[in-house]
C-alpha atoms as an extended CHARMM CRD file, in Angstrom:
* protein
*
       172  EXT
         1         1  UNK       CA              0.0000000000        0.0000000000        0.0000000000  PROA      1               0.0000000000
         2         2  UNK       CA              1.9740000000        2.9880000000       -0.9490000000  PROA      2               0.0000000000
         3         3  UNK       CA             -0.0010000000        5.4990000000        0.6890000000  PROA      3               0.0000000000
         4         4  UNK       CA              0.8110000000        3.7330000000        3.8390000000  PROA      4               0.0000000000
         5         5  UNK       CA              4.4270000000        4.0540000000        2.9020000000  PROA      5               0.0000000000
         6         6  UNK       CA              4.9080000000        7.0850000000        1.7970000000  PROA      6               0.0000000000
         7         7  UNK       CA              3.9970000000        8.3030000000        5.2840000000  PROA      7               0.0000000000
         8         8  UNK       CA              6.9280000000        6.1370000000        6.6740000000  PROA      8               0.0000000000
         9         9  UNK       CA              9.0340000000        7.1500000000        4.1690000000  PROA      9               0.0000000000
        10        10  UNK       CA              8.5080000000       11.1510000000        4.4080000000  PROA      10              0.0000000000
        11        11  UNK       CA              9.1580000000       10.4930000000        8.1130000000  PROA      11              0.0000000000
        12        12  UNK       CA             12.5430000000        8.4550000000        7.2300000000  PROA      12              0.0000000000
        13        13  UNK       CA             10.8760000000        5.3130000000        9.6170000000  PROA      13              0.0000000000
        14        14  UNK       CA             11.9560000000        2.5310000000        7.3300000000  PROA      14              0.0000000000
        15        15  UNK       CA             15.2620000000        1.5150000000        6.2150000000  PROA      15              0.0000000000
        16        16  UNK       CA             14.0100000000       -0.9220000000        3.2950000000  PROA      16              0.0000000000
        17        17  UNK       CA             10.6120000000       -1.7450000000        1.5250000000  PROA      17              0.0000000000
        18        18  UNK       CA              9.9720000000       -5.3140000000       -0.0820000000  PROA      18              0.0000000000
        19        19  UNK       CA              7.5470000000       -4.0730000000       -2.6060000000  PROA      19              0.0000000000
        20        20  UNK       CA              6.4930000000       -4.3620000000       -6.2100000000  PROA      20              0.0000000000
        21        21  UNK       CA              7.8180000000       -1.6190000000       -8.4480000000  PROA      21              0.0000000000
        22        22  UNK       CA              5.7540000000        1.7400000000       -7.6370000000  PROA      22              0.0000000000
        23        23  UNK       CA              4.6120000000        3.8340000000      -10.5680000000  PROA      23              0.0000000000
        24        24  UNK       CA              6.3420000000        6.3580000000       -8.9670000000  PROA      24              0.0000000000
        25        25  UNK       CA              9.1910000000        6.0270000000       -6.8390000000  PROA      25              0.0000000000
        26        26  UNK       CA              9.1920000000        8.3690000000       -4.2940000000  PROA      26              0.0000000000
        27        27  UNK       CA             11.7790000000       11.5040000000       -3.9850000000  PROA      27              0.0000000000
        28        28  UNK       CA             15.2020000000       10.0310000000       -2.5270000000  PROA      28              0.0000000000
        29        29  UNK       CA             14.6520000000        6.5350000000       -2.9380000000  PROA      29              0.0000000000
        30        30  UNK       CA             15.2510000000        3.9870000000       -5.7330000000  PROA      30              0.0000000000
        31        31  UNK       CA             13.5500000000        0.5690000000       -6.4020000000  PROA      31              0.0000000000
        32        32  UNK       CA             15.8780000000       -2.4920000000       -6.8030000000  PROA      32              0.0000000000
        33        33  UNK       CA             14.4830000000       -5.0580000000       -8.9010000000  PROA      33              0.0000000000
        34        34  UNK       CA             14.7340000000       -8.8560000000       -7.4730000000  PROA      34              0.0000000000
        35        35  UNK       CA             12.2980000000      -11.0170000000       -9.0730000000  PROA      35              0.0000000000
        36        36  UNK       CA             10.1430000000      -11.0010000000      -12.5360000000  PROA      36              0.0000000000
        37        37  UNK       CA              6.9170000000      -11.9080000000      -12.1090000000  PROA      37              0.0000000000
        38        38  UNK       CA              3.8850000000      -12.5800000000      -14.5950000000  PROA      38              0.0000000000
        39        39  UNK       CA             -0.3000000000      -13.5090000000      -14.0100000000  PROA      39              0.0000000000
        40        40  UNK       CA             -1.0520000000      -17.1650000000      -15.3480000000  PROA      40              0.0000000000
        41        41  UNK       CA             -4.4740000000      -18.3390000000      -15.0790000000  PROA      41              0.0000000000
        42        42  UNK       CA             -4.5410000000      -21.4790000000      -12.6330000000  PROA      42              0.0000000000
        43        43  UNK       CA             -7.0400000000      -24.5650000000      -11.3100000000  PROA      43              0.0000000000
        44        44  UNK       CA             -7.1070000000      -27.2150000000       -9.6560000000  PROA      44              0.0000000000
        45        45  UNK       CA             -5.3370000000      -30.3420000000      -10.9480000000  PROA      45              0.0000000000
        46        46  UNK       CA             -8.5710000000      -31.9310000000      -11.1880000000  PROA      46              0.0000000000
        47        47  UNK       CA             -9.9680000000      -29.4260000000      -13.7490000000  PROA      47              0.0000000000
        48        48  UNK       CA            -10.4980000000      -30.5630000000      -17.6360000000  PROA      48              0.0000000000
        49        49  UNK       CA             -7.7040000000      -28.0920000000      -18.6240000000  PROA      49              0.0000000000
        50        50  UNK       CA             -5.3960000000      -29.5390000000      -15.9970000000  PROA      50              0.0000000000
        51        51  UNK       CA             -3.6320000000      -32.0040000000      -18.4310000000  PROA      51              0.0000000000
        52        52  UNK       CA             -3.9030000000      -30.1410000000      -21.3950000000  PROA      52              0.0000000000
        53        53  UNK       CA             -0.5690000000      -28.9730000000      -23.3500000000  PROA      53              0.0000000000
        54        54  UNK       CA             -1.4080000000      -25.7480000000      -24.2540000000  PROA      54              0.0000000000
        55        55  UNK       CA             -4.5420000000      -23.7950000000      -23.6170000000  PROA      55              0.0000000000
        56        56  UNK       CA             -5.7190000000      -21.0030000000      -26.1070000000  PROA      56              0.0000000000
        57        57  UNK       CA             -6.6820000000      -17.8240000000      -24.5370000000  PROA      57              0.0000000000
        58        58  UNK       CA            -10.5460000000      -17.7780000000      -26.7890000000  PROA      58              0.0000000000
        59        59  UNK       CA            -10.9120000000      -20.7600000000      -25.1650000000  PROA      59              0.0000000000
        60        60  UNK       CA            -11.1390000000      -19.7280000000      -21.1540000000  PROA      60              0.0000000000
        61        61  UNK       CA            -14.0750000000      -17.9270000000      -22.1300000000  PROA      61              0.0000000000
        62        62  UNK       CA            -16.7370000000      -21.2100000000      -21.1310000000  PROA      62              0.0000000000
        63        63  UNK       CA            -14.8270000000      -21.2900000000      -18.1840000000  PROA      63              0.0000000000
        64        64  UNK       CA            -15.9400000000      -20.0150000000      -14.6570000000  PROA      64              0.0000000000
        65        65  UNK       CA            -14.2760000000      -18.0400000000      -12.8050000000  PROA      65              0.0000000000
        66        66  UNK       CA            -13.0860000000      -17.2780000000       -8.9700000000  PROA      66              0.0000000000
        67        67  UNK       CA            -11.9320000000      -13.0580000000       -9.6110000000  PROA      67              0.0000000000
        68        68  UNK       CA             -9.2630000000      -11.8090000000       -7.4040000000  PROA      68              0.0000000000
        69        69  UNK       CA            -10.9850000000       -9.5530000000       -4.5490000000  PROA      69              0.0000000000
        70        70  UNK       CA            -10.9480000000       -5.6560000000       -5.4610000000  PROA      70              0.0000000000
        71        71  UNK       CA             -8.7250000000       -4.0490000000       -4.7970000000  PROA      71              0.0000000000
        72        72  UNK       CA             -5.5430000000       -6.0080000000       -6.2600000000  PROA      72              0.0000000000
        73        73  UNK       CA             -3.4120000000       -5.7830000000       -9.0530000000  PROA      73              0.0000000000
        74        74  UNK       CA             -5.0210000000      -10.0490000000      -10.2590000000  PROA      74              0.0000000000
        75        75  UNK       CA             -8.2220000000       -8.0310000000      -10.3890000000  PROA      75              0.0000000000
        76        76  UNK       CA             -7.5300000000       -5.3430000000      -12.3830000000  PROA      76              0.0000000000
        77        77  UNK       CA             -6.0350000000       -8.0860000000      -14.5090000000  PROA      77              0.0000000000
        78        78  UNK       CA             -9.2870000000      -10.2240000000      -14.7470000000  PROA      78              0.0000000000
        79        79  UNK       CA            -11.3630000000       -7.5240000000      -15.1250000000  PROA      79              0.0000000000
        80        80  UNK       CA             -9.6630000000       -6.5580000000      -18.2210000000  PROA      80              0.0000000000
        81        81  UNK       CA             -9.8750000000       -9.8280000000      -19.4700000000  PROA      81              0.0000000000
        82        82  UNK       CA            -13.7970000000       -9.8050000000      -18.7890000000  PROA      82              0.0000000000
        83        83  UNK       CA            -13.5950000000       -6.4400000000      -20.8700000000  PROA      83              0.0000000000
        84        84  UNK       CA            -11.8400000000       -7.9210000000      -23.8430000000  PROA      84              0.0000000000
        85        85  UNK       CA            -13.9440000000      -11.0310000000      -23.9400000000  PROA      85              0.0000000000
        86        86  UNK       CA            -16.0780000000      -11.4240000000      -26.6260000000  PROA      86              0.0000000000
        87        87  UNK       CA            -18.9610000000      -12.9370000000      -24.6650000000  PROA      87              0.0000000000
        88        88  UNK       CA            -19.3240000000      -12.1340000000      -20.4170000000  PROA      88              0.0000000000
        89        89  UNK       CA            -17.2200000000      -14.4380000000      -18.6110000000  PROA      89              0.0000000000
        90        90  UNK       CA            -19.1020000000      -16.7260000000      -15.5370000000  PROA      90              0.0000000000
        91        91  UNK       CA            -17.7300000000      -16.0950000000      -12.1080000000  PROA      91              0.0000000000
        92        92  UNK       CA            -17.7680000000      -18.0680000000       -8.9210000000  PROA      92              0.0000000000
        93        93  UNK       CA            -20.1190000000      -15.6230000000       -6.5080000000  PROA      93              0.0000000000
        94        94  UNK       CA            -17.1630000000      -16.1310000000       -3.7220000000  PROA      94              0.0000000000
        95        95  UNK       CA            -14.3520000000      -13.6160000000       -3.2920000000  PROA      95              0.0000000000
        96        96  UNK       CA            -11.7750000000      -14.6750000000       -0.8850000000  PROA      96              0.0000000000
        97        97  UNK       CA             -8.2870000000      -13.3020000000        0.4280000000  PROA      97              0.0000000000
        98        98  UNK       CA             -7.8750000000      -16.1920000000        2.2180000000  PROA      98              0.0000000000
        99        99  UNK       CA             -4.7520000000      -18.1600000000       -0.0270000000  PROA      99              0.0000000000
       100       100  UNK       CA             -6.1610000000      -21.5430000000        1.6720000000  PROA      100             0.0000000000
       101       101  UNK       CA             -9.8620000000      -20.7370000000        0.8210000000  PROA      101             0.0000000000
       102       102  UNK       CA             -8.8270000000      -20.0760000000       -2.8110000000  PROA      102             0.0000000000
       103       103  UNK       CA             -6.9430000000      -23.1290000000       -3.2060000000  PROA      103             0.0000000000
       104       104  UNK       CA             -9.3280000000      -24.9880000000       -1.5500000000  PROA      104             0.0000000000
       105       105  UNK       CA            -12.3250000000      -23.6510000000       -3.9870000000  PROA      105             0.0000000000
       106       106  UNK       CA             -9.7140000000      -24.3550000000       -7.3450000000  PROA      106             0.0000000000
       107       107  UNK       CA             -9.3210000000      -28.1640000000       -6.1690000000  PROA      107             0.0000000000
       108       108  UNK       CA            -12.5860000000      -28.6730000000       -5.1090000000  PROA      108             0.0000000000
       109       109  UNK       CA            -14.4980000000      -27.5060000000       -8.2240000000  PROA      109             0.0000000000
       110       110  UNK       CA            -14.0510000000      -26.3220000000      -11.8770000000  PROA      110             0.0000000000
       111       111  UNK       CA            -12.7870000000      -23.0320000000      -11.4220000000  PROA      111             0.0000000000
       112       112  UNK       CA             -9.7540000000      -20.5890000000      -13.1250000000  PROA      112             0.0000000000
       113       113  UNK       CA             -8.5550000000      -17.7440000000      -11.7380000000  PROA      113             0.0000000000
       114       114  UNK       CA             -6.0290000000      -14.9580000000      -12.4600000000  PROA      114             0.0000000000
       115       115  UNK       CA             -3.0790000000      -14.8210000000      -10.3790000000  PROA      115             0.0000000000
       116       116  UNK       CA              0.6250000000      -13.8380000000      -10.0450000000  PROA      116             0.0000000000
       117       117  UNK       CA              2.7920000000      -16.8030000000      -10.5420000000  PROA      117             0.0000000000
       118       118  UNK       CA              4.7370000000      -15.1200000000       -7.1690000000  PROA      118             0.0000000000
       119       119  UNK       CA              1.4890000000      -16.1480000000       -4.9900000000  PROA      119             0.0000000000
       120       120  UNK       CA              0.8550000000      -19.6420000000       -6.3530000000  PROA      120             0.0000000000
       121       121  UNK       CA              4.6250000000      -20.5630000000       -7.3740000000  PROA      121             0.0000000000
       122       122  UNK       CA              4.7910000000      -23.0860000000       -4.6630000000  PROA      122             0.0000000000
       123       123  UNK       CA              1.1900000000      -24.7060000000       -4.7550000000  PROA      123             0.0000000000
       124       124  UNK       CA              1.7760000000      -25.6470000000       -8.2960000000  PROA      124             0.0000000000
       125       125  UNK       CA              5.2830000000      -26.8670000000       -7.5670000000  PROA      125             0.0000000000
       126       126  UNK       CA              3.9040000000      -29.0260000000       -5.3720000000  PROA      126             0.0000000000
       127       127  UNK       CA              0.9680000000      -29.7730000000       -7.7620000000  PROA      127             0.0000000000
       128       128  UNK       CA             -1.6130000000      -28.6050000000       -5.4780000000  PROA      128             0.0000000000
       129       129  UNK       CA             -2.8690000000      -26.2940000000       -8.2780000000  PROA      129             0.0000000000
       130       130  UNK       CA             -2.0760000000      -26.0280000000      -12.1960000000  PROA      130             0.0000000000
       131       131  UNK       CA             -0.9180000000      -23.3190000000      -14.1070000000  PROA      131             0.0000000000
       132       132  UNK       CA             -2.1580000000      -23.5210000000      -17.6300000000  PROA      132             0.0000000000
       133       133  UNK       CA              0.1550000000      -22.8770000000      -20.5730000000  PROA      133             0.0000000000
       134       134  UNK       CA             -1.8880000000      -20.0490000000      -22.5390000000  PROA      134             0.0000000000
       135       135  UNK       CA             -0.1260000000      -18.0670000000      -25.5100000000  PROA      135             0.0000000000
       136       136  UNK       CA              0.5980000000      -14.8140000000      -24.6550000000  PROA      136             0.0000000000
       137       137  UNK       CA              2.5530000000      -13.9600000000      -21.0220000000  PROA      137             0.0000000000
       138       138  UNK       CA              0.8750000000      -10.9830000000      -18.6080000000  PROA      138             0.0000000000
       139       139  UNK       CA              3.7930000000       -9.5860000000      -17.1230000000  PROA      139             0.0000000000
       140       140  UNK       CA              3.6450000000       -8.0540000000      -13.8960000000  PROA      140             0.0000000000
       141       141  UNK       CA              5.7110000000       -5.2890000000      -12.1080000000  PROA      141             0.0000000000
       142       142  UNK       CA              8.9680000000       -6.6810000000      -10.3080000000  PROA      142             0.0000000000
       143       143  UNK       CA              9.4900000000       -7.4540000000       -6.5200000000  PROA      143             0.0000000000
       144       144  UNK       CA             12.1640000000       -5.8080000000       -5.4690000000  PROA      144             0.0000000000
       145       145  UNK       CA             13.6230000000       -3.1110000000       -2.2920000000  PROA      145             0.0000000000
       146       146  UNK       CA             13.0650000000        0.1490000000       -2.2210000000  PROA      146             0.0000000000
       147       147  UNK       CA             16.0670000000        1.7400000000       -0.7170000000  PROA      147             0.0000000000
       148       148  UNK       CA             17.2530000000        5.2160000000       -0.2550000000  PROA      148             0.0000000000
       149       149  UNK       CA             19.5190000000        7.0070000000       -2.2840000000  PROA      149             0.0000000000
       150       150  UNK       CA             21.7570000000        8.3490000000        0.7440000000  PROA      150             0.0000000000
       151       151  UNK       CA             23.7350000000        6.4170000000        3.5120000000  PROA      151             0.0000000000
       152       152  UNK       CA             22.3910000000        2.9540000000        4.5970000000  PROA      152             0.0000000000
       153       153  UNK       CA             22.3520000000        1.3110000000        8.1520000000  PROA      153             0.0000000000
       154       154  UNK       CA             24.4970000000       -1.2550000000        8.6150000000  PROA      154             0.0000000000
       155       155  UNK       CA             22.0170000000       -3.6000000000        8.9330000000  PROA      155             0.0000000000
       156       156  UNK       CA             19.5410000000       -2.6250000000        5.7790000000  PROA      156             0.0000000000
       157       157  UNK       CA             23.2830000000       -2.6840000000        3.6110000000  PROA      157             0.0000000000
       158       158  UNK       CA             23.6670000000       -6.3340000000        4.6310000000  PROA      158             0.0000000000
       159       159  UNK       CA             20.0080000000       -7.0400000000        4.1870000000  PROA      159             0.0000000000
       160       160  UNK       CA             19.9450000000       -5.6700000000        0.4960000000  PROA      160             0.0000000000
       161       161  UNK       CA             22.9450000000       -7.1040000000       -0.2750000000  PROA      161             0.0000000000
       162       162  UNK       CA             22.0710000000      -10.5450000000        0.7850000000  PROA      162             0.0000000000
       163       163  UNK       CA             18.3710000000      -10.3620000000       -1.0810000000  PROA      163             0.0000000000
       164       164  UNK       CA             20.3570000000       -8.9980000000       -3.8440000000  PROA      164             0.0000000000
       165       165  UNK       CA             22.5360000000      -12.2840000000       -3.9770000000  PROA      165             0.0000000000
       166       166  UNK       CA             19.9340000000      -14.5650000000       -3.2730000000  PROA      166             0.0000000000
       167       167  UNK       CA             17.5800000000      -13.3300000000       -6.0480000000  PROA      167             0.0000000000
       168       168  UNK       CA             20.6130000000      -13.7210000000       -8.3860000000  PROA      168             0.0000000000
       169       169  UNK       CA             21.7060000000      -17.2900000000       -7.3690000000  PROA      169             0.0000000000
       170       170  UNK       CA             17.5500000000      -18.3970000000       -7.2830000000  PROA      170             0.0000000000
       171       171  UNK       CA             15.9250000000      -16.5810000000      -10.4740000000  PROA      171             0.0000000000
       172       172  UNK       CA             13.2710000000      -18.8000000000      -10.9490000000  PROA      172             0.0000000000
């Protein structure tokens, strides 16, 4: 929530700030880029798409839904997807921010929903939910640090420079 930071910020509070890449990045500060990131659509591994190869986007469009609760970056995504669709898209009447409900509703019945890869990378690692090859790749700002342009503490230097190393070593 970057009005809530830029509060702490202005008041020099924070040392660091995990974030995805602002719009705008404040006055004094600069934003590090760690990890890409991208939306795929996902289900459970029970779903009819589940074991498909490849997925065409024209074809999601029979599909129901589970939308992203308002407001979040997956929902702006989705809802631009119901805007391009040729005919309205069928959604699930439950909106959840509860990760466990969501995954729970995507095994349990025939549902897609837009996501970032970031917030379901493990689940489908561990094959608890599916992402679907579809052509086309939404991209998605980067996670990174914020950090300010001045001196450092000790502490946020070591921080940074250890996130910076991970992220390099672990790019997936």
């Amino acid at each position: 929530d970057m009005d809530g930071w830029a509060k702490q910020l202005a008041q020099g509070s924070v040392d660091l700030v995990g974030c995805r890449q602002p719009a705008v990045v404040p006055q004094g500060w600069q934003f590090r880029p760690l990890m890409t990131d991208r939306f795929v659509v996902v289900c459970g591994p029970g779903h009819t798409l589940a074991a498909r190869r490849r997925v065409r986007l024209d074809e999601l469009g029979g599909e129901t839904w589970l939308p992203a609760p308002l407001p979040s970056a997956a929902r702006q995504a989705f809802d631009w997807l119901v805007e391009s669709s040729p005919a309205p898209l069928r959604t699930c009447p439950i909106i959840t921010r509860v990760s466990s409900v969501t995954t729970a509703l995507l095994r349990a019945q025939a549902l897609l929903t837009l996501l970032p890869f970031s917030v379901v990378r493990q689940l489908v690692e561990d094959g608890q939910l599916v992402a679907l090859d579809i052509e086309g790749e939404a991209t998605f700002e980067p996670i990174g640090l914020l950090v300010p342009e001045g001196e450092r503490t000790t502490a946020a230097s070591t921080l940074m420079r250890f996130l910076e190393k991970f992220a390099a070593e672990n790019p997936r």
